[in-house]
C-alpha positions as CSV (number, residue, x, y, z in Angstrom):
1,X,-7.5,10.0,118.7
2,X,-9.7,10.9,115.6
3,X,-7.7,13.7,114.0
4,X,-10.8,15.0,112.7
5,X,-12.3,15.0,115.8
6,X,-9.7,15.8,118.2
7,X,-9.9,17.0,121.7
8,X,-12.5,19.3,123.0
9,X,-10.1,22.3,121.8
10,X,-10.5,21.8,118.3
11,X,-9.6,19.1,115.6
12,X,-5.7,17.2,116.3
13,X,-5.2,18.5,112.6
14,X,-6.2,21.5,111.7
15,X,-5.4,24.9,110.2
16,X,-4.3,26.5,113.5
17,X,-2.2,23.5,114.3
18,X,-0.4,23.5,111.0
19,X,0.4,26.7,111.5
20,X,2.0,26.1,114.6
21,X,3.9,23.2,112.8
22,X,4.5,24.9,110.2
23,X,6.8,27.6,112.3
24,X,8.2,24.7,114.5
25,X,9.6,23.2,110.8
26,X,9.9,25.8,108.6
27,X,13.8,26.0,109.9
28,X,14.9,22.6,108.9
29,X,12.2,22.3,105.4
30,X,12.3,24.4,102.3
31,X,9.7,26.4,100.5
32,X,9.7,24.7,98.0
33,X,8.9,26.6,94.3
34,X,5.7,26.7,92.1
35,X,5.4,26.9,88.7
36,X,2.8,28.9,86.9
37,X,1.5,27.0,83.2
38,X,-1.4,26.5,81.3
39,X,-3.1,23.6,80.3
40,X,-1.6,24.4,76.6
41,X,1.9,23.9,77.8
42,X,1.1,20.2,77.9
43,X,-1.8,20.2,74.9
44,X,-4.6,20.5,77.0
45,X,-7.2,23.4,76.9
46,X,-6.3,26.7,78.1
47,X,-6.8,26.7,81.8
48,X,-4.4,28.0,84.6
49,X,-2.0,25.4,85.7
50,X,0.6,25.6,88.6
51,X,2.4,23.1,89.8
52,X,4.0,22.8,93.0
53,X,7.5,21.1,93.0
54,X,7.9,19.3,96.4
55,X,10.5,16.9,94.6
56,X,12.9,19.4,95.3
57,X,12.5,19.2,99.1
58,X,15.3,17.6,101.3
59,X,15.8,14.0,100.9
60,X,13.5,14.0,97.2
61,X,10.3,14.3,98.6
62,X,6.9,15.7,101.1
63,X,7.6,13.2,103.7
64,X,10.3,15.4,105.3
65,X,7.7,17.4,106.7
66,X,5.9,14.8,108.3
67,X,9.2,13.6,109.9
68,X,10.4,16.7,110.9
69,X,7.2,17.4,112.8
70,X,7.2,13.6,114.1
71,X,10.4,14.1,115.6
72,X,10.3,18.1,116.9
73,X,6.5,17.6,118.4
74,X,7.4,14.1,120.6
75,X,9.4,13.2,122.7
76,X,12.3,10.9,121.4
77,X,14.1,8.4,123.3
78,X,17.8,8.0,123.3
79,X,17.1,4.4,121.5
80,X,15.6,6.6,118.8
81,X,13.1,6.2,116.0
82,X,11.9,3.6,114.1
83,X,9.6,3.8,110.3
84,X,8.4,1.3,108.1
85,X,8.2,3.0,104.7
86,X,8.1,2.2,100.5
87,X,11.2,4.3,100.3
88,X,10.4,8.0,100.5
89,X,9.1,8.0,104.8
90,X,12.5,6.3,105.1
91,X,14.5,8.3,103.6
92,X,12.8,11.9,105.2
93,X,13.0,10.4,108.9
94,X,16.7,9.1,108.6
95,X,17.4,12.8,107.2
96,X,15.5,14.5,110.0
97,X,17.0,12.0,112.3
98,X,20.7,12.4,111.0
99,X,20.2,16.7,111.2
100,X,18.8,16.3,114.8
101,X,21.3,14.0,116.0
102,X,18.7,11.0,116.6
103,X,19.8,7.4,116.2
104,X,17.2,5.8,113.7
105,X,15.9,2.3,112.0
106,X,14.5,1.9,108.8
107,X,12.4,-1.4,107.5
108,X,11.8,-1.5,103.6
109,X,10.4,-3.8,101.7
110,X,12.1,-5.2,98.4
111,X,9.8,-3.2,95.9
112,X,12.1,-0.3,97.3
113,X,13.7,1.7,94.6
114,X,17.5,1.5,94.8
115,X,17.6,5.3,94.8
116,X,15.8,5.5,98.1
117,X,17.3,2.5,99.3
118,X,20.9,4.7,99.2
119,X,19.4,7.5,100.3
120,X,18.3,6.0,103.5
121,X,22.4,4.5,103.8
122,X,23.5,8.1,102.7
123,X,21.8,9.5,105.9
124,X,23.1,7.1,108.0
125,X,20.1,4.8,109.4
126,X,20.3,1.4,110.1
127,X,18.6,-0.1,107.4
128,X,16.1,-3.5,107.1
129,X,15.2,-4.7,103.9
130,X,12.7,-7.3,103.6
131,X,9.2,-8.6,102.9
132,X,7.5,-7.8,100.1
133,X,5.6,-5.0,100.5
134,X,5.1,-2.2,102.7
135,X,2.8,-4.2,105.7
136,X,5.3,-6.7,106.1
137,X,7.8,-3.3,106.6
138,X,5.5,-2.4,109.2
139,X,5.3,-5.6,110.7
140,X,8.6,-5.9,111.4
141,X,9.2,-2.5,112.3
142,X,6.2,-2.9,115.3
143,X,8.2,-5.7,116.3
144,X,11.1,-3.6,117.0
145,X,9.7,-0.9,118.4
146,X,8.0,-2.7,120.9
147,X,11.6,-4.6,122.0
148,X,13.4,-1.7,121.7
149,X,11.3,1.0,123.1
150,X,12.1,3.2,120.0
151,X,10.0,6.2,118.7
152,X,7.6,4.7,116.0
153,X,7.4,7.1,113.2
154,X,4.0,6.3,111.0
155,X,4.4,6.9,107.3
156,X,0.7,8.3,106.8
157,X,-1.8,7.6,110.0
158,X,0.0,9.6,112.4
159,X,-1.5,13.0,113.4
160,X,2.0,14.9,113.3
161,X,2.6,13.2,110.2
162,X,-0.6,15.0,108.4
163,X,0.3,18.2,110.7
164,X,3.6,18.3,109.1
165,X,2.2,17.3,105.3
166,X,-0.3,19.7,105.4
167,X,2.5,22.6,105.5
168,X,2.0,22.4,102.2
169,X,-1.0,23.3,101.9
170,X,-0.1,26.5,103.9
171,X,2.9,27.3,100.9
172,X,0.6,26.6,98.0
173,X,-2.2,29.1,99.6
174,X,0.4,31.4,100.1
175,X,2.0,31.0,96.3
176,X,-0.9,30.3,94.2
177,X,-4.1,31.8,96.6
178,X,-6.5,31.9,93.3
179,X,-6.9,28.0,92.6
180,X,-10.0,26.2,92.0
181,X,-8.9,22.8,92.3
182,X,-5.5,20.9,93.5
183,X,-4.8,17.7,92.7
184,X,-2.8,14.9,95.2
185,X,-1.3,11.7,94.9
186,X,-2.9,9.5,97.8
187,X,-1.3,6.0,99.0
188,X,-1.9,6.3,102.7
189,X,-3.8,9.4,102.8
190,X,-1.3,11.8,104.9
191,X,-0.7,14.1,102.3
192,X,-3.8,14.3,101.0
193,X,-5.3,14.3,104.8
194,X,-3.0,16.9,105.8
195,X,-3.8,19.2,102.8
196,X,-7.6,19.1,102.9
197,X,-7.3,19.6,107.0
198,X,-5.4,22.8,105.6
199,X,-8.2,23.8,102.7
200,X,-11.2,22.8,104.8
201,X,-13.3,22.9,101.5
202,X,-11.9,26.5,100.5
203,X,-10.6,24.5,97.7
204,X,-11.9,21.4,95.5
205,X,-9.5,18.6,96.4
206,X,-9.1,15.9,94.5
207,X,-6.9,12.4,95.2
208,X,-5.6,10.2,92.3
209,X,-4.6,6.4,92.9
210,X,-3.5,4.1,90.2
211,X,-6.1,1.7,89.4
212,X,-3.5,-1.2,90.9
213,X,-3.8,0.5,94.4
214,X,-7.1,2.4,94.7
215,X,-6.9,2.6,98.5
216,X,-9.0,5.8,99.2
217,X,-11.4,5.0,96.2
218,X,-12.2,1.5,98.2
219,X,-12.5,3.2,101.2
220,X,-14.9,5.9,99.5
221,X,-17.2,3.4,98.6
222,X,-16.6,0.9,101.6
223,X,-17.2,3.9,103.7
224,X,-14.6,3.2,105.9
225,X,-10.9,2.1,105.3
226,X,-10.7,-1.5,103.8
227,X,-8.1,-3.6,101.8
228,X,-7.2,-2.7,98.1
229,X,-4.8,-4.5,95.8
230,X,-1.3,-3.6,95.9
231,X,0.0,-2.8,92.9
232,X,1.5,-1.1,90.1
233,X,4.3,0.8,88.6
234,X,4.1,3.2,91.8
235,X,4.0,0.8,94.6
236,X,6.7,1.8,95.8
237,X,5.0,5.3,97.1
238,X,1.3,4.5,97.0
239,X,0.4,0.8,97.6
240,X,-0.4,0.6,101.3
241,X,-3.1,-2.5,102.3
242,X,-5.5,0.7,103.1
243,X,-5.9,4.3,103.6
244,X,-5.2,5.7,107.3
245,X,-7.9,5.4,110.0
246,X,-6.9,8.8,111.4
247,X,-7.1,10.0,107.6
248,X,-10.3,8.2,106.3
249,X,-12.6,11.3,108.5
250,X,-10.9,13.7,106.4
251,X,-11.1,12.7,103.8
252,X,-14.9,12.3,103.8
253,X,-14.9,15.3,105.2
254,X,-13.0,17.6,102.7
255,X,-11.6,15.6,99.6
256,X,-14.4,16.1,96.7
257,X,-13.5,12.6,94.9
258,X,-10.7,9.9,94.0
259,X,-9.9,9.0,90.5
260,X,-7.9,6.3,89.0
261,X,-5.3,6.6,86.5
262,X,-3.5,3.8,84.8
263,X,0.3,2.7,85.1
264,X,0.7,3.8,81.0
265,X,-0.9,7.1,82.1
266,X,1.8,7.3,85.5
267,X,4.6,6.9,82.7
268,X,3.4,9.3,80.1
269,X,3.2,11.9,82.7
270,X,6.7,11.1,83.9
271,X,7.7,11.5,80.8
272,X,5.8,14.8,79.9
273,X,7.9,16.2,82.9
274,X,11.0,15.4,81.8
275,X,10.0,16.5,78.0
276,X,8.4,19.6,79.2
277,X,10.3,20.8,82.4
278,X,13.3,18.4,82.6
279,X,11.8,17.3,85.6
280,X,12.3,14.2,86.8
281,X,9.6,13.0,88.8
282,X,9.0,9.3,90.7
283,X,5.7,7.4,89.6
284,X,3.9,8.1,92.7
285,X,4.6,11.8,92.1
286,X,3.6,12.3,88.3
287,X,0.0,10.4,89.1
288,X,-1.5,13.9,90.5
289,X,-0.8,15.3,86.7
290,X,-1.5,11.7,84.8
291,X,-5.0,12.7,85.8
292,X,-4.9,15.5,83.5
293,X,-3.0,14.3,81.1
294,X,-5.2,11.5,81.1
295,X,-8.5,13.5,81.1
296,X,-9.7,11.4,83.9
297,X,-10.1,14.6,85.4
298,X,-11.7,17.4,83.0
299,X,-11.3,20.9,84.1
300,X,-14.0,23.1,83.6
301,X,-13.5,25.9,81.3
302,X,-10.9,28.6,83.1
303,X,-10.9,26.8,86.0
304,X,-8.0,27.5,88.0
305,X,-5.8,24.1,88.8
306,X,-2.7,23.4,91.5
307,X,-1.2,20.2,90.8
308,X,1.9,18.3,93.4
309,X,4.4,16.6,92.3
310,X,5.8,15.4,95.1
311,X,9.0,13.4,95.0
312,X,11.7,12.1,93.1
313,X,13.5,9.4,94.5
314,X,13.6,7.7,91.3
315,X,16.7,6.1,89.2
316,X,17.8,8.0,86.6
317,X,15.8,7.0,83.0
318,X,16.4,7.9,79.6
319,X,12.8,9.5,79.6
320,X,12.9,10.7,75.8
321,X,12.7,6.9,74.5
């Protein structure tokens, strides 16, 4: 199915359709905060700044919204569910699985960060860990599902996946209604393919990639999904072989532009957090505001600017060296 497209009742992800997720969730999620700056809080020009702090959702990050969705909209078989994930998918379906009572399997690759590593044993999944990056996760985790029967659970290119990421959208319109401009993270594209479904253009969105993983930027200028490198201080969280196929039409429908930010600018912004906020923030969740920091994205003069940090699964650092 093209979630763009959908059936002839409307697009598979779309506003009306996140709102129904949206109440199907919304008992086993949080709402989680926003927090209203300015550019000058972190030496930028004046412009309105709010940032919306999914790290603090259960199990450190977005994809618990996704997983909840996956695993409340299908049907689930008593062998269970099975995800292929960088660490963060992982760790949000063996929580949603654990609170539901679901058995479920969990295939890592070795770039995994230890912290989302235990997180995935804390909630009681049976863990795989192996290959070295997320595709030869997936690989094996295809493998099993097909023996086993289970549930597959798709980290981005899933329509329940997007239905349940773009909940957020829904929260930010709700807490900060005046923005201009929001700025995501992309590796696979369901967040951002989930939040733009939500916006449909009512907003500019705008991705950021690392320049070691550019995976929508490729596809942008492919003009259609194809392989990008896999790389970078957030590989963990952003580094698939290419953006979604379900994700790709939205995209190019409603995302304005991609822009790159490098893996200095990641860890600057990680460590503006902590300096700023005492906010501890992954990689793949501080690229969104490395953008700004960066000035690979410019705001125009008052415009009015949403930024998602969304996870942080991340060991603890000593960020003020």
């Amino acid at each position: 199915m093209n979630a763009d497209q959908g059936t002839k009742s409307g697009p598979a992800v779309s506003p009306a359709r996140i709102k129904e997720t949206y109440g199907l969730i919304a008992p086993h999620i949080r709402r989680t905060p926003v927090i209203s700056l300015t550019g000058a809080d972190f030496a930028l020009a004046d412009f309105p700044l709010t940032l919306k702090l999914e790290l603090t959702q259960h199990a450190g990050s977005f994809k618990t919204r996704g997983a909840f969705a996956n695993l409340l909209l299908r049907t689930v078989p008593a062998v269970g569910v099975v995800a292929a994930s960088g660490g963060n998918h992982g760790a949000a379906v063996a929580y949603a699985a654990q609170k539901l009572g679901k058995p479920a399997k969990i295939f890592v690759p070795r770039i995994s960060s230890p912290a989302k590593i235990q997180r995935i044993r804390d909630y009681g999944a049976d863990l795989v860990v192996g290959g070295e990056r997320y595709p030869d996760a997936f690989a094996a985790s295809e493998t099993w599902r097909l023996e086993s029967g289970a549930l597959g659970v798709h980290a981005f290119d899933q329509v329940e996946t997007m239905l349940g990421q773009g909940t957020i959208g829904l929260e930010f319109d709700e807490q900060a209604p005046a923005i201009d401009t929001l700025l995501v993270g992309v590796g696979g594209g369901g967040l951002i393919g989930g939040i733009a479904a939500w916006y449909g253009g009512r907003v500019r969105v705008i991705g950021v990639e690392p320049e070691a993983a550019p995976t929508l930027y490729k596809a942008f200028e492919a003009g259609k999904p194809v392989d990008a490198e896999m790389g970078g201080i957030a590989a963990d969280s952003l580094a698939p072989r290419q953006v979604g196929q379900l994700v790709f039409p939205i995209a190019r429908k409603h995302v304005e532009r991609v822009v790159l930010v490098t893996d200095d600018a990641i860890r600057q912004a990680q460590k503006t957090l902590w300096g700023n906020l005492r906010v501890v923030a992954e990689p793949g969740a501080a690229a969104a505001l490395s953008a700004l920091l960066s000035g690979r994205y410019i705001p125009a003069k008052n415009e009015r600017v949403g930024v998602l940090v969304s996870g942080g699964n991340t060991v603890a650092v000593d960020f003020d060296r």
